[in-house]
FILO-91828 format. One record per residue: residue number from 1; x, y, z of N, C-alpha, C, O in turn. Coordinates in pm, whole numbers, m for minus. Layout:
<recs>
(rec NUM, (X, Y, Z), (X, Y, Z), (X, Y, Z), (X, Y, Z))
...
</recs>
This chain:
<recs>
(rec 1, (16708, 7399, 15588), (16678, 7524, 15658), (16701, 7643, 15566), (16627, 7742, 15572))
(rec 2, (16831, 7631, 15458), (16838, 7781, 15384), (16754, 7745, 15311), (16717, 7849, 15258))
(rec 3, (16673, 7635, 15255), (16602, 7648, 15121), (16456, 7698, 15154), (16384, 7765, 15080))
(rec 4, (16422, 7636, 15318), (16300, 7712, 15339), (16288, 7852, 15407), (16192, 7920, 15443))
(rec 5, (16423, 7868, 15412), (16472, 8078, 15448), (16418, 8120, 15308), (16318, 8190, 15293))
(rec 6, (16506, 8063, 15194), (16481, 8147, 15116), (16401, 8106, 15029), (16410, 8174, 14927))
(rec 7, (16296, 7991, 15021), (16155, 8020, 14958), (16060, 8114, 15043), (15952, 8125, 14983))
(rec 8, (16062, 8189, 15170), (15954, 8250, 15247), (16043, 8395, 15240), (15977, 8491, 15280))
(rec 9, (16179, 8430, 15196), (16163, 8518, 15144), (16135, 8576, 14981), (16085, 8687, 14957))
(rec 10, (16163, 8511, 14913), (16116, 8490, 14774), (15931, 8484, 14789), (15874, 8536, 14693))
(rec 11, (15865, 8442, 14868), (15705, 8474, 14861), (15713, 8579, 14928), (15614, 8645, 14896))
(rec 12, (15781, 8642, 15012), (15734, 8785, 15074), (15769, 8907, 14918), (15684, 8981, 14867))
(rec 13, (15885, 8896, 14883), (15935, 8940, 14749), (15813, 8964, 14663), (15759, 9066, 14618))
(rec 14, (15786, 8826, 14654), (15665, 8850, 14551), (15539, 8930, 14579), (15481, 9016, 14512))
(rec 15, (15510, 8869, 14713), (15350, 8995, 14744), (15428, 9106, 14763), (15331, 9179, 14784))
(rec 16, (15508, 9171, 14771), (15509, 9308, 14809), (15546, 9338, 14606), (15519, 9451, 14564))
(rec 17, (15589, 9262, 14531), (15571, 9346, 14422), (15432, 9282, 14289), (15407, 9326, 14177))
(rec 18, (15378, 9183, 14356), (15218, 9183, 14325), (15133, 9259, 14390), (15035, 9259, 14315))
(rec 19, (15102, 9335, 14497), (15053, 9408, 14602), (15024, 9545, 14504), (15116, 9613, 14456))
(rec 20, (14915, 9566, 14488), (14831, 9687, 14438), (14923, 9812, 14534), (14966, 9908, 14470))
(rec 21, (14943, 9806, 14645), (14969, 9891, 14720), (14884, 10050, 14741), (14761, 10040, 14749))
(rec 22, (14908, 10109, 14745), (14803, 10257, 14835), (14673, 10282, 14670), (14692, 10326, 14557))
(rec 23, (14564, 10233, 14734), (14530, 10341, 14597), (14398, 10448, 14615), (14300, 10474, 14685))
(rec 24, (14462, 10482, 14514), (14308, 10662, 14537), (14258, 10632, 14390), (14293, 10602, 14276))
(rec 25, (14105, 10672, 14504), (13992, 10720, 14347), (13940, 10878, 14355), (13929, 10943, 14459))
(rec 26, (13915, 10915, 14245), (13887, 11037, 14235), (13758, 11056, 14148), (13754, 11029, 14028))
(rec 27, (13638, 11114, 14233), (13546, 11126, 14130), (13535, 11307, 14098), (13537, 11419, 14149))
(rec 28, (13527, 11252, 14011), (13506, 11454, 13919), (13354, 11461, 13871), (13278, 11394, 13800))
(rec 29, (13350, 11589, 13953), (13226, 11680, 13849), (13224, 11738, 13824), (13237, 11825, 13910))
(rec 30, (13209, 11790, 13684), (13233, 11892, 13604), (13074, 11940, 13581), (12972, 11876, 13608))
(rec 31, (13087, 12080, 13517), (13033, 12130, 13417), (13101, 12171, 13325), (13189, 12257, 13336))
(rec 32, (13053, 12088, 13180), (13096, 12039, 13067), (13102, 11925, 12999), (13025, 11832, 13022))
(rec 33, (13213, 11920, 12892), (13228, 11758, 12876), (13346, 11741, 12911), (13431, 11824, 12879))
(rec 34, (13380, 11627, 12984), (13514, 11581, 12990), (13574, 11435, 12922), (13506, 11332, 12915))
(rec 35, (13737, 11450, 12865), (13751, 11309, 12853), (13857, 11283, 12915), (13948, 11365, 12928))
(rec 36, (13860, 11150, 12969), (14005, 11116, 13049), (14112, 11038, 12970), (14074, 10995, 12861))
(rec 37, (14213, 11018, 12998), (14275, 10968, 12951), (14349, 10875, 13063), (14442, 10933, 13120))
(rec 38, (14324, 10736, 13107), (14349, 10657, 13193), (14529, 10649, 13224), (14592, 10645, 13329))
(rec 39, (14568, 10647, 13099), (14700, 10620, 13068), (14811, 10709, 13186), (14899, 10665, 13260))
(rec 40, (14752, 10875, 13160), (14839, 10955, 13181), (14754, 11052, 13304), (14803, 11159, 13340))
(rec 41, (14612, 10997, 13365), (14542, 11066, 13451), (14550, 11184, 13397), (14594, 11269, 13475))
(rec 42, (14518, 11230, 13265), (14470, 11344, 13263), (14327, 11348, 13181), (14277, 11270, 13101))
(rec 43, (14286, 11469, 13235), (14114, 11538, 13197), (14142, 11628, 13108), (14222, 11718, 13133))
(rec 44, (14082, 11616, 12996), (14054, 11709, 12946), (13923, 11802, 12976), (13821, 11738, 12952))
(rec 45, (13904, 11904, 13011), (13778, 11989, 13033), (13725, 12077, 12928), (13775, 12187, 12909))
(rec 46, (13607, 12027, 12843), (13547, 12176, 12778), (13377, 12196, 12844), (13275, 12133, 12868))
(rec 47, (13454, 12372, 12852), (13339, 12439, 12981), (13199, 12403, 12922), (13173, 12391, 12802))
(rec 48, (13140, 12392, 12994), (12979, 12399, 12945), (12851, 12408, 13057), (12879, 12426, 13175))
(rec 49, (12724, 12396, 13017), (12646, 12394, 13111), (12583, 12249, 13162), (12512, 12252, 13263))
(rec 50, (12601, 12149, 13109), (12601, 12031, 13171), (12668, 12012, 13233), (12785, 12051, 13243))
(rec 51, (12569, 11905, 13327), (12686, 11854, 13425), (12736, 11671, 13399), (12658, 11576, 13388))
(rec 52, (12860, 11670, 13395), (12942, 11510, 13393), (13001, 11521, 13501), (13017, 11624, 13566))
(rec 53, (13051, 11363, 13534), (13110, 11310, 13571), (13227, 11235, 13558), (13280, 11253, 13448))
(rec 54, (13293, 11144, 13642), (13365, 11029, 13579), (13474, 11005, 13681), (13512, 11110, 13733))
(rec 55, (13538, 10894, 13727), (13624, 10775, 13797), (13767, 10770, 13753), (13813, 10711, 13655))
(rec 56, (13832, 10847, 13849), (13960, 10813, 13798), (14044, 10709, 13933), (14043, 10740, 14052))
(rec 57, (14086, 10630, 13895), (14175, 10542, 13938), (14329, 10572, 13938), (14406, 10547, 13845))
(rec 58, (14365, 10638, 14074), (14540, 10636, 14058), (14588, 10528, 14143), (14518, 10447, 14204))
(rec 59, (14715, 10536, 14141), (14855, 10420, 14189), (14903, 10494, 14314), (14873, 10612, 14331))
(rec 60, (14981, 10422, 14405), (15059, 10499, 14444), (15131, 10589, 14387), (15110, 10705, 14424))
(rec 61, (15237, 10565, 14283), (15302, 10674, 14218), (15268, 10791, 14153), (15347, 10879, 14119))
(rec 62, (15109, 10788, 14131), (15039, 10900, 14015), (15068, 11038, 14148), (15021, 11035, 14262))
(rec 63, (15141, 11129, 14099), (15115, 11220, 14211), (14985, 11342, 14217), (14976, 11452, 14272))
(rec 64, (14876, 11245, 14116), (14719, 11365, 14108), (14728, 11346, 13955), (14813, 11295, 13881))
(rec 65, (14565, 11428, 13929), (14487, 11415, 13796), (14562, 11539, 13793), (14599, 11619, 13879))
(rec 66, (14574, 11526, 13627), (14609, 11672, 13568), (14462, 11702, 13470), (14401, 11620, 13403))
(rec 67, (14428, 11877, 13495), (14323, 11886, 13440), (14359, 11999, 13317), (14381, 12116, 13346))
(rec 68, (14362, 11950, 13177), (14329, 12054, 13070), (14220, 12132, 13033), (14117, 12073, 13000))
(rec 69, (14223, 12256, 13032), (14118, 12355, 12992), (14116, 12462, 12884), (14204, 12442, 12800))
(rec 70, (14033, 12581, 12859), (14085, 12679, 12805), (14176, 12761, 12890), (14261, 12846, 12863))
(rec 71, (14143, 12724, 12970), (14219, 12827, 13110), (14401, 12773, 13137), (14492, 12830, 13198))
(rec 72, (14401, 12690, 13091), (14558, 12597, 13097), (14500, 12482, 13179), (14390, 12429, 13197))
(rec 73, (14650, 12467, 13227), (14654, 12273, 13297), (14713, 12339, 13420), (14785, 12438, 13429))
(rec 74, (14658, 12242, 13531), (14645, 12202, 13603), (14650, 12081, 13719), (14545, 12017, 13731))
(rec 75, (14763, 12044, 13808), (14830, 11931, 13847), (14684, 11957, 13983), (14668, 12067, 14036))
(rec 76, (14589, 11825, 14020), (14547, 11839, 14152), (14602, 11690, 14241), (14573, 11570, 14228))
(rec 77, (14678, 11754, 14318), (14743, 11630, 14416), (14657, 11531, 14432), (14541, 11571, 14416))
(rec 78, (14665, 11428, 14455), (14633, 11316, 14582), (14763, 11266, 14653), (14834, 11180, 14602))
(rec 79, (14790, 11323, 14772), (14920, 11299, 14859), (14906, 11147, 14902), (15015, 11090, 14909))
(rec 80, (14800, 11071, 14931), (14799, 10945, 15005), (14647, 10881, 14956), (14569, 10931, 14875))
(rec 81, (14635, 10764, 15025), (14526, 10687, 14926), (14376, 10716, 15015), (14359, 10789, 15112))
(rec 82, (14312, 10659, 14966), (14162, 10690, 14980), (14063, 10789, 14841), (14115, 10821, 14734))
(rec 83, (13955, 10814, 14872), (13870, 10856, 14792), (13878, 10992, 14825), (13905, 11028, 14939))
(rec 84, (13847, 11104, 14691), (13847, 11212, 14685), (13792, 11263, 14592), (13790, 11201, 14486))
(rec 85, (13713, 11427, 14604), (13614, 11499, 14506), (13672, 11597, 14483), (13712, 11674, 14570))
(rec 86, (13693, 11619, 14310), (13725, 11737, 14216), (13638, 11808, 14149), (13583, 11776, 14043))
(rec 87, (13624, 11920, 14218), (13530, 11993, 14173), (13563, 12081, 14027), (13650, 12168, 14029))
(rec 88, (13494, 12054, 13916), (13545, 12159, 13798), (13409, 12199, 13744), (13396, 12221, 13624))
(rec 89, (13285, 12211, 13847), (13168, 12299, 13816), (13212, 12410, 13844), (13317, 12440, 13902))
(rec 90, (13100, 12500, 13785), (13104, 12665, 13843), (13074, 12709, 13937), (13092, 12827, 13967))
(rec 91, (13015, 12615, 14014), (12924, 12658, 14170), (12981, 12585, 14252), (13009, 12467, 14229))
(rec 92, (13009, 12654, 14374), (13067, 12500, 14452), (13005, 12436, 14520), (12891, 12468, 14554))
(rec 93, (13064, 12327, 14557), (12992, 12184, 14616), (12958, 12199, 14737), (13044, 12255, 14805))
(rec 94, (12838, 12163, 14804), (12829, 12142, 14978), (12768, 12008, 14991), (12658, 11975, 14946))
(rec 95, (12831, 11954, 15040), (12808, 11805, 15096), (12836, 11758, 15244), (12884, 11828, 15333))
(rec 96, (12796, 11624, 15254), (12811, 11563, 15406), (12780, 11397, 15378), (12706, 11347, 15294))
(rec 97, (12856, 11341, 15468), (12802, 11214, 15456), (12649, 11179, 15521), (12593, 11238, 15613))
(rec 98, (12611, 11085, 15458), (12466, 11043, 15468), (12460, 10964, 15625), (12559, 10898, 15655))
(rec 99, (12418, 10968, 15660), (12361, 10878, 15827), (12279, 10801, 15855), (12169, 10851, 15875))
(rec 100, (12287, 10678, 15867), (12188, 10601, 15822), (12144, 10558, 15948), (12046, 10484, 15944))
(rec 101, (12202, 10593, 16088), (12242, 10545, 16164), (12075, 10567, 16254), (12073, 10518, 16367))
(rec 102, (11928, 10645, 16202), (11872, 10627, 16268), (11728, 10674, 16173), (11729, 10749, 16075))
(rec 103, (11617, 10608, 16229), (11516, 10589, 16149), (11421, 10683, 16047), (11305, 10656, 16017))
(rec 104, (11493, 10791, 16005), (11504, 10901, 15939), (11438, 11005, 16006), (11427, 11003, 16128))
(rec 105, (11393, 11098, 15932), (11338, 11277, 15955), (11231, 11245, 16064), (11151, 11152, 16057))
(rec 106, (11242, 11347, 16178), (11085, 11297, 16265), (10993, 11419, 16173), (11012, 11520, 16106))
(rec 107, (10872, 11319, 16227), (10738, 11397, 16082), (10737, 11537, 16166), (10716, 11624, 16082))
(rec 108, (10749, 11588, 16276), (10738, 11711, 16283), (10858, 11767, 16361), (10933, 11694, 16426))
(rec 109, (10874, 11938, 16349), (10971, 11958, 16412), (10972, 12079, 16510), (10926, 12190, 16481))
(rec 110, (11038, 12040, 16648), (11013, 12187, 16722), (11039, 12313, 16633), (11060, 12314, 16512))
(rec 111, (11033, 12427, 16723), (11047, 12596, 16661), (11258, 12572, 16692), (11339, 12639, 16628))
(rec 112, (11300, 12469, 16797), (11409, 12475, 16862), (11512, 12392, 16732), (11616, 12438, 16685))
(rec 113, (11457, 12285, 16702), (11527, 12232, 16606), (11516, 12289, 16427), (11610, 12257, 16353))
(rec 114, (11412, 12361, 16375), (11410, 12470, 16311), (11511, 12539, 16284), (11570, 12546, 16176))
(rec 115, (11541, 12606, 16412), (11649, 12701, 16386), (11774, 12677, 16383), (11861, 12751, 16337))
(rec 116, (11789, 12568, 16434), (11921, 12486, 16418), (11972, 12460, 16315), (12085, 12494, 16281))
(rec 117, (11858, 12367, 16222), (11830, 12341, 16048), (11895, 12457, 15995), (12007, 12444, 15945))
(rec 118, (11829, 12592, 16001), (11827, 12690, 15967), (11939, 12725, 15949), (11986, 12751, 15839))
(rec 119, (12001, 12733, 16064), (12151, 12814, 16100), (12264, 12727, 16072), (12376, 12765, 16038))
(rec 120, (12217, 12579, 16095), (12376, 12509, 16045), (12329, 12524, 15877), (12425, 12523, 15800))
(rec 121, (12221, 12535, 15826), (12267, 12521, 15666), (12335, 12657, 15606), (12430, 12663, 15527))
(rec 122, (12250, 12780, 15673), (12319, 12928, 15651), (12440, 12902, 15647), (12501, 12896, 15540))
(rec 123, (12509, 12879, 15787), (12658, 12840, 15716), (12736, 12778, 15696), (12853, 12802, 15726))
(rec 124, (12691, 12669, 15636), (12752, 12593, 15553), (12724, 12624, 15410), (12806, 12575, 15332))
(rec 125, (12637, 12687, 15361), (12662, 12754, 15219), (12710, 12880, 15246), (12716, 12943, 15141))
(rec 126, (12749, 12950, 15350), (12860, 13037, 15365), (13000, 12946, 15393), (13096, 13023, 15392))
(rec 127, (13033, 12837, 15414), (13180, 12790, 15457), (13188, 12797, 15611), (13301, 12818, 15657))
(rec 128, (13098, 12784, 15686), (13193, 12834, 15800), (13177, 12736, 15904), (13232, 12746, 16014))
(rec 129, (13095, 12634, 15865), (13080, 12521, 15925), (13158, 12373, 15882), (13130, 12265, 15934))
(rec 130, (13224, 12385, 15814), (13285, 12267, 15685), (13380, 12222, 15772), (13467, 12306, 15794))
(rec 131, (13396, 12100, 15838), (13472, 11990, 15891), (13528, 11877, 15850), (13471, 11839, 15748))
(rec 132, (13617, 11802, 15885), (13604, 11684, 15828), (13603, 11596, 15944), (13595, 11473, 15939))
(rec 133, (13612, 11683, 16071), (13530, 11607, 16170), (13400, 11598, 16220), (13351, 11514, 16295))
(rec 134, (13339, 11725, 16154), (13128, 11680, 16091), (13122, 11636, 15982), (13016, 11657, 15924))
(rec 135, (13225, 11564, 15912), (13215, 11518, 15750), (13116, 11606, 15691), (13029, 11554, 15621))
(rec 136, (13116, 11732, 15709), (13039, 11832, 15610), (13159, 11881, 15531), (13271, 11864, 15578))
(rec 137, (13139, 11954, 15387), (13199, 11997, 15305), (13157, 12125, 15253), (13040, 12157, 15274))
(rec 138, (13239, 12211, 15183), (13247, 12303, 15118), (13371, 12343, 15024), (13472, 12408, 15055))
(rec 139, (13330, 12280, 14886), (13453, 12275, 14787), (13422, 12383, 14653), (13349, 12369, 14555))
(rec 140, (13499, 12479, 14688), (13502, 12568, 14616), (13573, 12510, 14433), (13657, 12425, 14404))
(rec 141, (13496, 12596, 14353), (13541, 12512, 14171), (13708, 12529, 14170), (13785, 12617, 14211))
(rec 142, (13724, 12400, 14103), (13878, 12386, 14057), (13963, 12353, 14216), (14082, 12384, 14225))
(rec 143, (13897, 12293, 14327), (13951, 12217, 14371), (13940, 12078, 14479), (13856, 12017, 14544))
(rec 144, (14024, 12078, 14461), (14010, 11875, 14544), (14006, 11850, 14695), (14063, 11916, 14782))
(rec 145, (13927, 11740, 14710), (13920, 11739, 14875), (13924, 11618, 14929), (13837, 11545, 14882))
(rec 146, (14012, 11551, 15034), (14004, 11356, 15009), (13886, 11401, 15159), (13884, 11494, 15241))
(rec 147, (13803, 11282, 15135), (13692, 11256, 15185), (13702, 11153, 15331), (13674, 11181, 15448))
(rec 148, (13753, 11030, 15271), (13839, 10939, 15367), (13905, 10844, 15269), (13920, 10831, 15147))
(rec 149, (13939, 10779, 15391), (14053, 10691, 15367), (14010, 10535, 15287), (14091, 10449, 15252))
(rec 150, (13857, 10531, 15270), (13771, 10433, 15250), (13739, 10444, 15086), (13651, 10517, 15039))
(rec 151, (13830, 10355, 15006), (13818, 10356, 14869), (13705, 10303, 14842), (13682, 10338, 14726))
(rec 152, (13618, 10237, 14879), (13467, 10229, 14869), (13375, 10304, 14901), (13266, 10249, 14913))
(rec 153, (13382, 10447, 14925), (13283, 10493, 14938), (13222, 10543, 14859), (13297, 10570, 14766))
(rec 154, (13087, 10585, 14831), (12997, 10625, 14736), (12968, 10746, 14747), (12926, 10794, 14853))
(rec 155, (12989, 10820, 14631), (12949, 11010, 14619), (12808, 11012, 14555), (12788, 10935, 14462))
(rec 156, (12726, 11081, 14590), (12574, 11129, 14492), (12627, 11233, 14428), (12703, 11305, 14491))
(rec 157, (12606, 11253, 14327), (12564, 11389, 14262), (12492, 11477, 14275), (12375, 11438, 14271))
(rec 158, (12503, 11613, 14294), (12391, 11687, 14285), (12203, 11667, 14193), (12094, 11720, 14217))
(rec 159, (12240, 11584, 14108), (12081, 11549, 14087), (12038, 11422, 14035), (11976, 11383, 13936))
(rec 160, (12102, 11366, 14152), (12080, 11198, 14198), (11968, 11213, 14376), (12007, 11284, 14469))
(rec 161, (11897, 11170, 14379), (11899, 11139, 14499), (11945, 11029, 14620), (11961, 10916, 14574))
(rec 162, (11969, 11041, 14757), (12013, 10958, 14810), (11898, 10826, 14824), (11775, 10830, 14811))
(rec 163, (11980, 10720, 14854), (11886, 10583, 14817), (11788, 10570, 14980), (11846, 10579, 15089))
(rec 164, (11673, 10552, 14971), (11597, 10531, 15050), (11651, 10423, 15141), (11674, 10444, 15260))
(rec 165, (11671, 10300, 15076), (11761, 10215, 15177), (11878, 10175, 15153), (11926, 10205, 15044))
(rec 166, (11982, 10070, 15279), (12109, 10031, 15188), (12074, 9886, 15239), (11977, 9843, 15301))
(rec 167, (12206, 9814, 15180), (12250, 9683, 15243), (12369, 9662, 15347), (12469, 9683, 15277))
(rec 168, (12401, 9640, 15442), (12536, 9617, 15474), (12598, 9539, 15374), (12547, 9488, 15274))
(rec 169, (12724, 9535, 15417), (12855, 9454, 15357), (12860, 9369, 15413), (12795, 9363, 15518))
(rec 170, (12939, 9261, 15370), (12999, 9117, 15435), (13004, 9124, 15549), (12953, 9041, 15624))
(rec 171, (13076, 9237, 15591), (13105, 9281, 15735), (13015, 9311, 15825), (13045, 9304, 15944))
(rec 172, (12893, 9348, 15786), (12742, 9417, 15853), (12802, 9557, 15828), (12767, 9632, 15918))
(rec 173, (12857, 9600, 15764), (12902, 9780, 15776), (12793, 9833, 15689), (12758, 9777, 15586))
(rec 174, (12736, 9952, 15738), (12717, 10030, 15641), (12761, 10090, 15569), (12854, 10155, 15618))
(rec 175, (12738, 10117, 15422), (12818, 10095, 15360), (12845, 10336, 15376), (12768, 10399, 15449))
(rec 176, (12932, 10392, 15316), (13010, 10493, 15321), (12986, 10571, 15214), (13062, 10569, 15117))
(rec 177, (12826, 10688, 15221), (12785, 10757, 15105), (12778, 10889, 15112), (12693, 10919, 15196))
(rec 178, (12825, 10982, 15064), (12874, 11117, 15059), (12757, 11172, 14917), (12745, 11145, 14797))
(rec 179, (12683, 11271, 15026), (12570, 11343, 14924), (12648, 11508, 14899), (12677, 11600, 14975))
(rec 180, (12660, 11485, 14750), (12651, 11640, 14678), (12565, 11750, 14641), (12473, 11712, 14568))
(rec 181, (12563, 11895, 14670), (12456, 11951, 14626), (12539, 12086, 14562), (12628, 12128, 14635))
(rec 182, (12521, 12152, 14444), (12543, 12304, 14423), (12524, 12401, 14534), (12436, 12363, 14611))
(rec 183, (12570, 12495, 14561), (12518, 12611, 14671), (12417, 12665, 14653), (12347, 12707, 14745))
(rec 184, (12376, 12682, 14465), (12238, 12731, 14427), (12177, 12595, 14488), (12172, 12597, 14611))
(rec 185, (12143, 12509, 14444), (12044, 12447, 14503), (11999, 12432, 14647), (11887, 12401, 14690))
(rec 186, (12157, 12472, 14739), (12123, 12407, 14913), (12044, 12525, 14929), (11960, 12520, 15019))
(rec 187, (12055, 12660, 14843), (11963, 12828, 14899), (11843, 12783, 14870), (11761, 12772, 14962))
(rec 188, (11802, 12742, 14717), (11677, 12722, 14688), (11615, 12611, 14786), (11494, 12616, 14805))
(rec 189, (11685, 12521, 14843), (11608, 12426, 14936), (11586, 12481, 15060), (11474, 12477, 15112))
(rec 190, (11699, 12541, 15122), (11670, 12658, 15282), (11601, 12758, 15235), (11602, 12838, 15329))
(rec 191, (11532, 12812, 15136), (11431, 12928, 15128), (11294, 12858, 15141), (11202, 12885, 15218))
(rec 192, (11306, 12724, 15009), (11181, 12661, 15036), (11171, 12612, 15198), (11053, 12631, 15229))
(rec 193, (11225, 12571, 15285), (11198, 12529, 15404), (11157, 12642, 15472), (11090, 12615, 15572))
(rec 194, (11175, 12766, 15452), (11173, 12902, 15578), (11029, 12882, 15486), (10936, 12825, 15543))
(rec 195, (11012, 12923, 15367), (10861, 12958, 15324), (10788, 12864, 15370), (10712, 12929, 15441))
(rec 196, (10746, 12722, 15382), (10703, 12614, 15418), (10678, 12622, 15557), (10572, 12583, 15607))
(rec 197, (10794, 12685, 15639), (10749, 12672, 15782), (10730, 12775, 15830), (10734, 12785, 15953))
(rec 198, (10695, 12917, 15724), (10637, 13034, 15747), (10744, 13110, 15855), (10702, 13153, 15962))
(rec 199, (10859, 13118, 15823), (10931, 13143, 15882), (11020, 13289, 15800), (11039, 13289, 15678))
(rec 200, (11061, 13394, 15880), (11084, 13513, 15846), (11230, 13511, 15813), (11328, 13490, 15885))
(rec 201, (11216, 13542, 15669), (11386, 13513, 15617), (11445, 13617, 15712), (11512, 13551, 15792))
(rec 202, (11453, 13756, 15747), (11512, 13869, 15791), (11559, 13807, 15917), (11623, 13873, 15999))
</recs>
């Protein structure tokens, strides 16, 4: 009886210190080049007009990416695990998760749903719609935002497009994809839509 007490605590012992335990990913987009350094989660940043990317992988213990610049360094938290976006472009980010949940865009649209389009994108490239219970976003440069709790989920880039179709998972889930855009670009796309549907910016 003690030897099989203490072989089943000696295997609990062990998974809890084989056990990956909490982990966060962090994807960064910059404008510039960046290099990471895996070791010590830090970025180096030099400013530029390209845009990069890149995957950082923390531990429980990492308490956030540190980001080097001309501007100094910079500690950006991750308090708890899941996936999260660091913004170190010049423009900030507006995003939302993707919805797959129904048979896409109808080919035409009332004058009623128009203005809806209209008015939730107005402000959300003003900020004033940004939830994380409409999983919409608005991440202003130089800082971080956890997305969810789902270390698999997938971010687009601003000039990626989203994938026409997906696959489920093992599970049948769909799978968890978060589209990025600049604020210049979400204006240039809500101007082209008002011009297109002859619609009066004023």
């Amino acid at each position: 009886m003690k030897c099989t007490l203490f072989s089943t605590m000696l295997a609990v012992m062990c998974f809890a210190a084989c056990s990956p335990g909490v982990q966060k990913k962090v994807k960064i987009m910059a404008s510039g080049k960046i290099a990471v350094d895996e070791a010590t989660k830090t970025v180096t940043l030099t400013p530029g007009t390209q845009h990069n990317e890149a995957d950082i992988v923390l531990s429980e213990k990492d308490k956030g990416v540190t980001v080097k610049s001309p501007e100094g360094e910079n500690v950006y938290e991750t308090p708890d695990g899941g996936t999260y976006i660091l913004n170190l472009k010049t423009d900030t980010l507006i995003g939302n998760m993707v919805n797959f949940g129904n048979s896409g865009a109808p080919s035409s649209l009332t004058n009623e749903q128009l203005d809806q389009i209209i008015d939730s994108t107005q402000q959300l490239i003003n900020g004033q719609n940004a939830s994380d219970e409409k999983k919409t976003y608005f991440l202003l440069p130089k800082t971080i935002k956890k997305l969810t709790s789902n270390t698999n989920a997938q971010l687009i880039n601003p000039y990626n497009n989203i994938p026409g179709s997906v696959s489920v998972d093992k599970d049948g889930k769909t799978p968890e994809i978060y589209k990025f855009n600049t604020a210049k670009q979400k204006r240039e796309t809500l101007n082209e839509l008002i011009i297109r549907m002859g619609r009066n910016t004023n």
